[in-house]
C-alpha positions as CSV (number, residue, x, y, z in Angstrom):
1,X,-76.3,26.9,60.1
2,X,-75.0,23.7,58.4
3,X,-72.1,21.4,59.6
4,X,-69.4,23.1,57.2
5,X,-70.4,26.6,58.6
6,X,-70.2,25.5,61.8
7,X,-67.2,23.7,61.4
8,X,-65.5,27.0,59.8
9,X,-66.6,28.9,62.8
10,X,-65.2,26.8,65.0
11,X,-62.2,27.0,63.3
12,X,-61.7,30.4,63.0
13,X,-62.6,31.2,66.3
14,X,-59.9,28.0,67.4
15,X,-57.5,29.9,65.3
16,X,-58.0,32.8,66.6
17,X,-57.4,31.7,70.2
18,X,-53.9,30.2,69.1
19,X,-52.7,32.6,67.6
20,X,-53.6,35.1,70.8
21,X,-51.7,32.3,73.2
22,X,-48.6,32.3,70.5
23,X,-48.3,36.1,71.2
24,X,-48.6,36.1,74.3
25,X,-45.8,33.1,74.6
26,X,-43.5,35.5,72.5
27,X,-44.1,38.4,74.7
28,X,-43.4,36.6,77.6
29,X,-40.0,35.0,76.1
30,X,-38.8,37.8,74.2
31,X,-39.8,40.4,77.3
32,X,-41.5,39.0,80.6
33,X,-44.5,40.7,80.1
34,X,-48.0,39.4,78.8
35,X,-50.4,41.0,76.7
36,X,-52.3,42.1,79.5
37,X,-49.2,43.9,80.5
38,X,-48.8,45.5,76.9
39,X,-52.4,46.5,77.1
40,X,-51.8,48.0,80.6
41,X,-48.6,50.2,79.3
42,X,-50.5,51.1,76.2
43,X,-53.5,52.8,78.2
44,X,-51.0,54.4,80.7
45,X,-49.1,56.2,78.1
46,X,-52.4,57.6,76.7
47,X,-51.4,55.1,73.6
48,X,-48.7,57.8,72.9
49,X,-44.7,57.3,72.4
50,X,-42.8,58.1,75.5
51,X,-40.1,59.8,73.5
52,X,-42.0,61.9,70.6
53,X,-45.0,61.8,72.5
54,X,-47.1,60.9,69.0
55,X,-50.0,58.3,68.5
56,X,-48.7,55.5,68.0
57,X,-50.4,52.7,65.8
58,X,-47.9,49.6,65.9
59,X,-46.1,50.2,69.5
60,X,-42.5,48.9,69.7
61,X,-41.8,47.2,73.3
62,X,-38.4,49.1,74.4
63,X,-35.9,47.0,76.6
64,X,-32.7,47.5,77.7
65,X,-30.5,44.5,75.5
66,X,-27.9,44.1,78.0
67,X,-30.5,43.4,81.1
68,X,-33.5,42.7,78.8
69,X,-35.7,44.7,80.9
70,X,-38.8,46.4,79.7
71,X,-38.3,50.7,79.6
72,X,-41.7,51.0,77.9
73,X,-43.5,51.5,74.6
74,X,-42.2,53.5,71.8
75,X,-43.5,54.6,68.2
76,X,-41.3,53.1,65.6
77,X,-39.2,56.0,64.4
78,X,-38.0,56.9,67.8
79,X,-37.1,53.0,68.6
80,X,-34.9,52.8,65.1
81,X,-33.7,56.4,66.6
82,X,-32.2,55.1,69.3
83,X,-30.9,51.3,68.1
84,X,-29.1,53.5,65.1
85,X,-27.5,55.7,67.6
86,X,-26.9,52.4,69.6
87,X,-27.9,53.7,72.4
88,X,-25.4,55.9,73.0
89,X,-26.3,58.7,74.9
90,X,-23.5,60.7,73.6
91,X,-23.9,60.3,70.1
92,X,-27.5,61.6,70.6
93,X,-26.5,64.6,72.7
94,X,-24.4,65.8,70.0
95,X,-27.7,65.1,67.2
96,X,-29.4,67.3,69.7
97,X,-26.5,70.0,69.5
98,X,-25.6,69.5,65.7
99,X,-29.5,70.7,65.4
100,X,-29.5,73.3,67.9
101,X,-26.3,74.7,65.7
102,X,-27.8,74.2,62.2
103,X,-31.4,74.3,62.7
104,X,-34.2,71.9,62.2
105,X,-37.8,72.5,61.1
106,X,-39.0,71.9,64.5
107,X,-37.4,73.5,67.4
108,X,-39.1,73.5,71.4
């Protein structure tokens, strides 16, 4: 291997590193929890959302925006779900009713 592979390799694996730290800074500051911790909640919901219960690829971190505390992982449909409902519990009661009344293609 010659000095400009070597010198590539280093950089990639250099940039690779920082970039893993700068995540792990943003979780921290944007949630309190570290990657580790993500890593932990991912394998403890079976990598599955806790609301559809669905695979989920991308997981969205879930956190209460008036405490900022971590509820857990969700798929991305069911997080937009809830911030377009703004979390009003009401407002998603009666999308539960409107369906029970009208019918949806999936039913429990």
């Amino acid at each position: 291997m010659n000095f400009v592979e070597r010198h590539h390799k280093a950089d990639k694996k250099y940039y690779n590193l920082t970039k893993e730290k700068k995540k792990n800074k943003t979780f921290l500051r944007k949630y309190g929890i570290t990657l580790t911790q993500l890593q932990e909640m991912l394998l403890k919901q079976d990598y599955k959302c806790l609301i559809c219960k669905e695979f989920m690829k991308r997981p969205v971190v879930d956190h209460n925006h008036e405490t900022g505390k971590v509820r857990g992982l969700l798929c991305h449909y069911c997080n937009v779900v809830l911030g377009m409902a703004k979390e009003r519990q009401d407002v998603l009661l009666e999308a539960v009713n409107y369906l029970n009344r009208y019918g949806s293609s999936r039913s429990l």
